[in-house]
N, C-alpha and C positions, 0 to 999 in steps of 0.2 A: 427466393425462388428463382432459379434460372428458367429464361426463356429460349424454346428450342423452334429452329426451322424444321419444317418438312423435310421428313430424312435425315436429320442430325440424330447423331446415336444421342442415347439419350438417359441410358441403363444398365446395368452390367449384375448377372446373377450368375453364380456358380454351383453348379448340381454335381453334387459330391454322394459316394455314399456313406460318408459319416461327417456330419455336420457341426460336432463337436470337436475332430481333429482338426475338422476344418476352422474354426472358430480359435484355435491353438497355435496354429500354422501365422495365420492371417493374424492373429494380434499380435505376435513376434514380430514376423515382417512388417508388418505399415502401423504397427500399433493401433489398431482398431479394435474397437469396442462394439458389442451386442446387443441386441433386443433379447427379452425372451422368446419370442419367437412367437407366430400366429398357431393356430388353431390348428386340429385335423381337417377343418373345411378349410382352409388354406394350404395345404399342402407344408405344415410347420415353416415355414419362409421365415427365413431370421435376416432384419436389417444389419447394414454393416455400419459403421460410424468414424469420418473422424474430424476429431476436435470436434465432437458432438453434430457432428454435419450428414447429415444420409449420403453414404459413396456408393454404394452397394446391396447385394444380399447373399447368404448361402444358400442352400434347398436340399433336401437329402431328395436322393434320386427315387422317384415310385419302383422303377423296375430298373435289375441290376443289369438286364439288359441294355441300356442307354449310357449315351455317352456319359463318362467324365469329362464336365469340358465348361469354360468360361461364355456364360452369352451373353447376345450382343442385340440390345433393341433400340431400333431406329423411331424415332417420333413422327406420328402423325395427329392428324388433328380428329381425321374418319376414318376408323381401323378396316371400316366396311366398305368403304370404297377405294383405299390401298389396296384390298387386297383384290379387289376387281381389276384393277391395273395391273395387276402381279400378276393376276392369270392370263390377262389377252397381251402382258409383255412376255410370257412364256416361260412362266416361274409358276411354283409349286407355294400352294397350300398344305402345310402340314397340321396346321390347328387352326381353325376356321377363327375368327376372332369370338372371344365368347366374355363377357364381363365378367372380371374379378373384384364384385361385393361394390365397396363404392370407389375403392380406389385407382379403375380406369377399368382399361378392355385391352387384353391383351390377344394377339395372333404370332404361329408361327409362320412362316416361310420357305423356300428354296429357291435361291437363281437359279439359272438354267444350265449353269455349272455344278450344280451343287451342294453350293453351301447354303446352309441355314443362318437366320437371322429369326429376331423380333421382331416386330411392332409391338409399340405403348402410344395408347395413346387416354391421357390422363388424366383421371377424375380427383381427388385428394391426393394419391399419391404423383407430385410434377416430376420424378425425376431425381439426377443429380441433384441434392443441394451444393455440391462440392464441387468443381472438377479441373484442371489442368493447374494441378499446384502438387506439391510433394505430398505419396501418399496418396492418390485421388485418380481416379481415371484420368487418361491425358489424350488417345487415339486410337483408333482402330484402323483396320487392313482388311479387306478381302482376296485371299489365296484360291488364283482360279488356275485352271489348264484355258478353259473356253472364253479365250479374250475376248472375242467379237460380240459374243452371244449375250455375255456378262457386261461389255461399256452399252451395249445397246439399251438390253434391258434396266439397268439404273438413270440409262439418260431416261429414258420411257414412263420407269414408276416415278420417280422424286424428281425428273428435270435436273439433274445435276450436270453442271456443267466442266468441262474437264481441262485437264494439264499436267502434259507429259512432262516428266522427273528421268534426266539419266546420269544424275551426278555421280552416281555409285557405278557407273556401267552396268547397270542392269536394268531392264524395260518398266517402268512403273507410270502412273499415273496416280495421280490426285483429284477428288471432288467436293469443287464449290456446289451452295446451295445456286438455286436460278433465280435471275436478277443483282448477282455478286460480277467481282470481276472477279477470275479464275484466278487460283493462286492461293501459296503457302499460308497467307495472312488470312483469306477465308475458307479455306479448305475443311470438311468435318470428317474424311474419310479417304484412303488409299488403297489402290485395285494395284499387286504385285502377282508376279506368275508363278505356278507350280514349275519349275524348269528339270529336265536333268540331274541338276544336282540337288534336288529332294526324292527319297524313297519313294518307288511305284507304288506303293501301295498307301501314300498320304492322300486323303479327300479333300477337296474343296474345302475351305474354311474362313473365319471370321478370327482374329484374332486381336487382344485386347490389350491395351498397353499401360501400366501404370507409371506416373510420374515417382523418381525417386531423387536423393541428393548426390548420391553417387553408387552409382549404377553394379559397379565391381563389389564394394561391399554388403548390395544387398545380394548378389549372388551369392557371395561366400555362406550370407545368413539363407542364403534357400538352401545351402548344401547343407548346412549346418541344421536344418530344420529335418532333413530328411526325403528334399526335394532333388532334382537335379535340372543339368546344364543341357540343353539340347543345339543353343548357340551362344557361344561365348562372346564377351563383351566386345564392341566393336565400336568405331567411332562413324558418322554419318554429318553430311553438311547438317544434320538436323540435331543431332544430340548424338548420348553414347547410347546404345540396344544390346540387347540382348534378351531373348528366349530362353525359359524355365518353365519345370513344371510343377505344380506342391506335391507334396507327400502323395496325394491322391491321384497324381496323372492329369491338373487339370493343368492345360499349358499358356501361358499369358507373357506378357512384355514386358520390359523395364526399361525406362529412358529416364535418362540424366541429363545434363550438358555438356558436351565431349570434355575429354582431357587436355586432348590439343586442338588449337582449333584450324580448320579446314584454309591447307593451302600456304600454312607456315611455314 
């Protein structure tokens, strides 16, 4: 069982409206394996697996209304008093925290940007059993327009302490948990900007990254699956990226470790 700081993402669920293409798609790609899936009073919620390790879930979406889209829940230890902080730091309650059965209490979110987010915080179900290894969640980002409003309000809820990134030339920041030193080595999360050169009409968001072995090939297999490319593979002091979506629209990350590496 992995042990999570306050604010470290901690979960990653994907709300699809068909759960089974989704279960098709995703065991292609990362080879992951399934649960049968919970109940109607769960919302059918199917675990993901790999090498027998909990990384994940699907969820068929209630209402076809709602996004397609990869989430993203940060860990607390009192989902009821996060979110007291999220309101008086000037973020939006979108689901009040409300317990799911024994396996914790979940709430949704909004910063004051926008984007939505989880909280878990966790009863039998802890989280990751898996994560920063191939196949396995490895990092998330927060894409805001409202910089100020957004470093403020995460220093505010979770105390995260920061550190400015401009190796790529572009404005980025990184957050340690508080009481860390700042920095790549302790970092659980990255705040990058809506700029310019993304479509006016992208929202704030959260975005999820999986670890792979070689990041070009698993594109090819997303293209291949019926998915597509929204940014192609790129190399970063940090690894190689790149941005896809699955068959369904649901959009997430891919990092490898570069090809060449930085400054050769």
């Amino acid at each position: 069982m992995a042990a999570f700081v306050e604010g470290a993402p901690c979960w990653v669920d994907a709300s699809l409206p068909d759960v089974e293409a989704g279960k098709r798609f995703y065991g292609e790609l990362f080879g992951w394996t399934f649960a049968e899936g919970a109940g109607a009073e769960y919302g059918h919620y199917t675990q993901a697996y790999s090498r027998g390790r909990n990384v994940a879930a699907l969820a068929p979406k209630p209402d076809g209304r709602m996004p397609t889209v990869w989430g993203i829940y940060l860990y607390t230890n009192d989902a009821y008093a996060c979110a007291q902080r999220i309101r008086a730091a000037g973020g939006q309650m979108v689901m009040d925290p409300m317990p799911v059965g024994p396996y914790g209490t979940a709430a949704m979110a909004a910063d004051p940007g926008g984007a939505v987010f989880g909280l878990w915080q966790p009863g039998t179900h802890h989280g990751f059993d898996a994560q920063q290894e191939p196949y396995t969640y490895c990092w998330s980002e927060v894409y805001t327009r409202a910089r100020d409003a957004v470093d403020a309000f995460y220093a505010k809820v979770f105390g995260y302490v920061p550190q400015d990134q401009d190796d790529a030339g572009v404005e980025y920041r990184i957050w340690s948990p508080p009481g860390t030193a700042p920095g790549t080595d302790t970092a659980v999360l990255g705040r990058s900007l809506i700029t310019e050169a993304f479509p006016e009409v992208m929202p704030a968001h959260f975005l999820a990254y999986f670890a792979v072995p070689d990041c070009d090939q698993s594109v090819a297999m997303v293209q291949r699956l019926g998915g597509r490319v929204t940014a192609d593979p790129f190399d970063t002091p940090y690894g190689r990226i790149a941005v896809v979506a699955d068959n369904q629209g649901a959009v997430f990350g891919l990092l490898s470790e570069p090809r060449t590496k930085p400054n050769a």
